[in-house]
N, C-alpha and C positions, 0 to 999 in steps of 0.2 A: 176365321171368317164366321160370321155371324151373318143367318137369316131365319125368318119366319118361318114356321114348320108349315111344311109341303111346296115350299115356296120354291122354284123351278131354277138351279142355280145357271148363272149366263155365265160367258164362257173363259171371262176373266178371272171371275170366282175358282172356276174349275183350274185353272191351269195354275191360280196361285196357292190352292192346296197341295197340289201335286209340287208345286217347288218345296211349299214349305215340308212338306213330306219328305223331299230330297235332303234340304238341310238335318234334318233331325237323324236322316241315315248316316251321313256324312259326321253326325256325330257333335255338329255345331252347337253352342251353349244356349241354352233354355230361355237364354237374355235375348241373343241375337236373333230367334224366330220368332222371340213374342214385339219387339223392334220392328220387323219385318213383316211379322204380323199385322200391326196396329196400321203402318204406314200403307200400305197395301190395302187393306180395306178402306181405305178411304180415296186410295185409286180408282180401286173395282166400284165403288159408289157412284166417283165423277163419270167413268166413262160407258156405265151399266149395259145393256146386251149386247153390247158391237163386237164385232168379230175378231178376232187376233190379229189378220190380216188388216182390217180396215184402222186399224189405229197406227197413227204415224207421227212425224215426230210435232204436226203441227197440233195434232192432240193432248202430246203430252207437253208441249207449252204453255197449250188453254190449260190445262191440269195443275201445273203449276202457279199462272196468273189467277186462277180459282183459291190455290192455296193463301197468295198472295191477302187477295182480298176477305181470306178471312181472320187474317190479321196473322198469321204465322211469320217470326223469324226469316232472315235469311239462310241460320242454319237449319234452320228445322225443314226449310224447302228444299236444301241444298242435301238433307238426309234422306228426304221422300223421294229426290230425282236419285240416289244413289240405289236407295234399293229397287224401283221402278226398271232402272239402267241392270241387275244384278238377276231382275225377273225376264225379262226380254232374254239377254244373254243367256241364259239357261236355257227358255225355249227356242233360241237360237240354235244350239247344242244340239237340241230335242230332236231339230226338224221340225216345229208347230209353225217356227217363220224364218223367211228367208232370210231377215235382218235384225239388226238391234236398234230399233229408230230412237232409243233413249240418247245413243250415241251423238246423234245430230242435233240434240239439247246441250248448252252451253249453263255450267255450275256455276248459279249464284256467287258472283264474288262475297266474299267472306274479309272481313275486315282483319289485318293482322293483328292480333292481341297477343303481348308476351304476357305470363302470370308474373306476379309481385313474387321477388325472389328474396329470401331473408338475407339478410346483408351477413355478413362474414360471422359480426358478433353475434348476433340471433343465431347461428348456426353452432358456435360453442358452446354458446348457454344450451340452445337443444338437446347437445353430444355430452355435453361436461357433466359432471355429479351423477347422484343417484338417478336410478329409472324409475320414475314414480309409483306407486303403489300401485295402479291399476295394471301396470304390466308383470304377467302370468308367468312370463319365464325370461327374466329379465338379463342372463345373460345373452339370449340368443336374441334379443332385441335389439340390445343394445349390436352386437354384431351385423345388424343386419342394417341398421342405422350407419355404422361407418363405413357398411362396404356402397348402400347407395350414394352416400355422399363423398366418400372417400375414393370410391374408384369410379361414381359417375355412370353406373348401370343400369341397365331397365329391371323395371318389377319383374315378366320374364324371365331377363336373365340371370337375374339375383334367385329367384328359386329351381331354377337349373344346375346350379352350381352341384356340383359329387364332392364329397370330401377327396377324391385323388386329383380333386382339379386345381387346389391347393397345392403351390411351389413354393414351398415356407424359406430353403436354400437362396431361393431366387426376389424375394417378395413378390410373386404374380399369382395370378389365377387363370386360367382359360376360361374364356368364357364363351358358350352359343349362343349367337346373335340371330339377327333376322335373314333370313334362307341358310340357314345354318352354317354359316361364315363364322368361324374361330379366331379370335384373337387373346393376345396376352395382356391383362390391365395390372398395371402396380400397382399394390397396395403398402399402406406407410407403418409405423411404429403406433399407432392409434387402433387400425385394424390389426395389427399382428397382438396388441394385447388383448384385444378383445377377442382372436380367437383362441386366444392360452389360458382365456378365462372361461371360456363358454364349450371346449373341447370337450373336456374330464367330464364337464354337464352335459354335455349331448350322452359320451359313452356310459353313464351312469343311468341314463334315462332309457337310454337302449336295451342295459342287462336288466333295469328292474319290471323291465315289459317284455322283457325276450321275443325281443324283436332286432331286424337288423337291415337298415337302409344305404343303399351308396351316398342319398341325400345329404346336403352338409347343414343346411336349417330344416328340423323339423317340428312337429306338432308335440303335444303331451302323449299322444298315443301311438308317436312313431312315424310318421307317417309323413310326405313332403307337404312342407310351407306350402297354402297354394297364394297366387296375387292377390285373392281377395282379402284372403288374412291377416298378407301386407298390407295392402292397403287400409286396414279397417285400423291394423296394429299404429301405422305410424300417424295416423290421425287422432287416436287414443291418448300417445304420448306428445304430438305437438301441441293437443289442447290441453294436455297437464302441466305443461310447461308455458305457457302462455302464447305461443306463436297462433299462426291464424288457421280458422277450420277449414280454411280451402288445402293446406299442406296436405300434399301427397307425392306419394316414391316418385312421381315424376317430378315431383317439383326440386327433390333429393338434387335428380340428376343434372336440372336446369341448374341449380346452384352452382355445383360442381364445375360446369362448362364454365358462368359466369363469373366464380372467383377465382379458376386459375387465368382466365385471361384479363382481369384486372389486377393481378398480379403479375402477370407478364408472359406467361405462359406462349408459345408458338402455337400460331392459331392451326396448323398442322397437324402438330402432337396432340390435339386437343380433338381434331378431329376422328384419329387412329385411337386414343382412348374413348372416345364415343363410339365409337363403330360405324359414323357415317360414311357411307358410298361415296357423298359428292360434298367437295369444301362450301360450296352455297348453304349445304344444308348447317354445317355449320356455325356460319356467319348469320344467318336467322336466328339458328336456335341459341347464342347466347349474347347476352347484352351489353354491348359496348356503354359502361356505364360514365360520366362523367371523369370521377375519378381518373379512367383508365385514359380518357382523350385527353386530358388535361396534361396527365403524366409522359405521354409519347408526345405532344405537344413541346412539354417545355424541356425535352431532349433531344428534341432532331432537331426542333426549327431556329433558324440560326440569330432570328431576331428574339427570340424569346427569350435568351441569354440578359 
């Protein structure tokens, strides 16, 4: 929050320091309050000395059609009402007010947009041959490449993985998902040699830094993969390789859904290797491509013969 020195701070200011004070106890990432930050002051601006109590949800609609008008996104409104909805609900908590009147605000519809997903071949070419020169420890790249796309995991829960979470007997891995829900994902003959090649390099890296992690991807100096790394890694290697600068570990995963059920895949088994809760989510999240309607098309239907 930014104001002019001696400048008398009004009461919105006050209470969104103190969230954002909460966040940073809580330990939230440096990203997320300065996010919360930015969009919040430009709350506290629209609705400047009015009381905690006096703001209601018919306010924070003018707040929004304010945003509107000054040319913002629907997501970017739809991000402003979220943290707005996240500052209320706190001082809800608080005791500062009775209600969360963000609540009785209705989220910007958002258009659904799936990302361009590499087609099968793209995804070879990614995986196949050498790791290009600018990757730093290329067999744990490459590992970490066919466990996204090969077993279809979040960036998460790709650097969660412990070396005992490895069922080499079994081909699985256990993985922790989101509210820490456990499941088993198979991995194939592509990940099993990538990790007989990047093992003896992880333990070799370990004794020449004596050091010693449960972690099963780690850094040069030991230490757990984090997502960012991921992420920065597999955008590194998708633009060495030609694919587009939008690739990223989620994009891995979006693959993964999209080419086993163009391949035939049970939209089921596909949601249990995802880890989604509910089949909806994953009838969204992968793309019934052409290919694949064409193909169930000219096997059920009796005239298509």
């Amino acid at each position: 929050m930014r104001n002019s020195p001696g400048a008398k701070r009004t009461p919105v200011e006050k209470a969104i320091d103190n969230f954002l004070s909460g966040l940073r106890q809580r330990n939230a990432s440096a990203h997320t309050v300065k996010a919360y930050g930015n969009d919040l002051s430009v709350f506290a601006a629209y609705i400047g000395a009015a009381q905690l109590h006096a703001i209601d949800h018919l306010r924070i609609r003018g707040f929004l059609s304010h945003l509107y008008e000054r040319g913002l996104s629907k997501p970017s409104v739809a991000r402003s009402l979220a943290a707005v909805r996240s500052l209320f609900r706190w001082l809800a908590r608080e005791g500062d007010v009775e209600q969360n009147p963000a609540k009785l605000v209705a989220t910007p519809k958002l258009p659904k947009k799936l990302p361009r997903v590499p087609t099968i071949e793209e995804m070879n070419s990614f995986l196949d041959g050498q790791m290009p020169q600018t990757a730093s420890f290329p067999e744990r790249d490459r590992l970490m490449l066919e466990l996204l796309y090969g077993c279809g995991i979040r960036n998460s829960e790709l650097v969660g993985i412990n070396l005992d979470d490895i069922r080499m007997a079994n081909e699985a891995i256990l993985i922790r998902g989101k509210g820490k829900k456990e499941r088993y994902v198979p991995f194939g003959d592509s990940a099993r040699a990538a990790l007989a090649a990047y093992l003896p390099t992880r333990q070799k890296t370990l004794v020449e830094i004596k050091k010693n992690t449960p972690a099963l991807l780690i850094n040069q100096r030991g230490g757990r993969l984090t997502t960012r790394s991921v992420g920065r890694i597999v955008k590194s290697i998708a633009l060495a390789k030609g694919l587009s600068p939008e690739v990223h570990p989620h994009t891995l995963r979006h693959a993964f859904g999209t080419h086993m059920l163009e391949e035939g895949a049970d939209l089921r088994a596909i949601q249990e290797m995802l880890g989604h809760e509910r089949l909806a989510t994953t009838q969204r999240y992968t793309q019934l491509s052409m290919k694949h309607v064409l193909a169930v098309y000219d096997q059920t239907h009796p005239r298509a013969k």
